[in-house]
N, C-alpha and C positions, 0 to 999 in steps of 0.2 A: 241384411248384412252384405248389400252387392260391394262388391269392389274392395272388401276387407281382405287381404291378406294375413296371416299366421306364422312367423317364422320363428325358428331358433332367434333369441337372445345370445348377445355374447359379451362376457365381463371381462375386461372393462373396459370396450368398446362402448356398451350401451350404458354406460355407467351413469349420465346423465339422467339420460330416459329413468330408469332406476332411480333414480335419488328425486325427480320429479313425481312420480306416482308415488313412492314412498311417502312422499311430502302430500300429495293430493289425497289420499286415504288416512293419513294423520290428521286431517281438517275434515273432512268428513266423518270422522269416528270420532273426533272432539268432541263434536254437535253432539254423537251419543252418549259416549262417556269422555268426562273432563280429565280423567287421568292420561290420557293423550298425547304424547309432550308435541311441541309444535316447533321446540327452537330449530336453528338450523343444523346444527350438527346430527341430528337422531337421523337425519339421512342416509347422511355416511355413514354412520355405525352401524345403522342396521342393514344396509347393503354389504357391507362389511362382514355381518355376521350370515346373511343371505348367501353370496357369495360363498363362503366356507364351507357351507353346509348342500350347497351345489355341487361343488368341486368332490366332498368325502363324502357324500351318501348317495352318490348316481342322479343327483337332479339334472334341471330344466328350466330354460327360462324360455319364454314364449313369450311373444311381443305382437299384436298385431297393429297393423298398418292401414289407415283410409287410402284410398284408392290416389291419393297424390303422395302418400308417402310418410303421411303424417302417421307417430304412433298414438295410439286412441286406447291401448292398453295392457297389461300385462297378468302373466301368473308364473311364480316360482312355484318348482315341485320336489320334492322329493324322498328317500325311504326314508321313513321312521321307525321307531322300535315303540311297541308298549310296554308296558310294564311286565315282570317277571310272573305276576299272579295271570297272567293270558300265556294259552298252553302257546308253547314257542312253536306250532306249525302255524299259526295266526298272528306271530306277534307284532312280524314286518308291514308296516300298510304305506302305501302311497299318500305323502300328505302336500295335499295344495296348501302350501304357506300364506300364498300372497297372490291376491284375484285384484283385481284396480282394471273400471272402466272408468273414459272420462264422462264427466257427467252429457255433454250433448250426441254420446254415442252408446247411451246406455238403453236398455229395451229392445235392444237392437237384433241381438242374439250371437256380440263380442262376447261378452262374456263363456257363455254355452259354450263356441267354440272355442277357448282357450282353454276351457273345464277339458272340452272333449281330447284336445290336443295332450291335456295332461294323463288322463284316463287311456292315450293309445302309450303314451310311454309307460305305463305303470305296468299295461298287458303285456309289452315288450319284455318286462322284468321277471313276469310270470308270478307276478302279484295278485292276491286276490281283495284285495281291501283297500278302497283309498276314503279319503274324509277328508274333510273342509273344516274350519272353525268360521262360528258367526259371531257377530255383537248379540247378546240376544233382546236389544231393542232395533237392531237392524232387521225389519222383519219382511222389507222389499227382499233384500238378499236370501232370506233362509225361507221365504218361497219358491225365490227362483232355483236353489238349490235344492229344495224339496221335488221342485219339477224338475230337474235334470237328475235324480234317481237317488238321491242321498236319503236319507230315514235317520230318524234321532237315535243318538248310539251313548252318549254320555252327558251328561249338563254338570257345569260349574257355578256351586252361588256362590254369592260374595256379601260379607254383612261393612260395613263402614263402622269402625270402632273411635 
């Protein structure tokens, strides 16, 4: 990871950048599952909804940079609530929304460090719980996730009717 830097994100400065990896994790999550949408507007919406949920829940965006400048990736972070049946000293956790390396800087250990960036703001908050969501045919990812300290905590099926 020499020469990568890690900085705050800022919206709608970085808004581009943002609607770029939006866009670059929408076409690689295709490949997994085709419910994906891929047109061009799901960028701005979902930075849109990104965005909002930055601004009212204490998040983060974190963008890092190759050593010329270029950004190579990002992670939005921020509090979540569970459900009301989780005793309410637990219910708050830290939730990385949205992790995007580009593919020729991935294995690199960008990601890790933007995981880790996310994990120093959550201690910040005096949080004790943060989580990640995977594809669960994405299974690079939810190793590398497994290796950066996460453990399985809930699964979603899904039947096609």
């Amino acid at each position: 990871m020499s020469g990568v830097r890690i900085r705050d994100g800022k919206l709608p400065d970085d808004a581009a950048i943002g609607r770029a990896f939006i866009m670059g994790l929408q076409q690689f999550e295709h490949a997994l599952e085709p419910d994906r949408r891929l047109d061009p507007p799901v960028a701005g919406e979902f930075l849109a909804v990104l965005a909002a949920k930055v601004a009212e829940q204490q998040g983060r965006v974190f963008i890092a940079d190759d050593a010329q400048g270029k950004a190579i990736g990002w992670a939005c972070c921020f509090i979540d609530d569970n459900d009301v049946y989780v005793e309410a000293a637990q219910r708050q956790f830290g939730l990385v929304s949205e992790l995007f390396v580009v593919e020729e800087a991935r294995a690199k250990g960008v990601g890790r460090a933007l995981i880790a960036k996310c994990e120093a703001h959550f201690r910040a908050l005096n949080l004790h719980t943060m989580m990640i969501g995977v594809l669960a045919k994405n299974e690079k990812a939810r190793r590398s996730y497994l290796a950066a300290g996460f453990t399985p905590y809930s699964e979603r099926l899904h039947k096609a009717l």
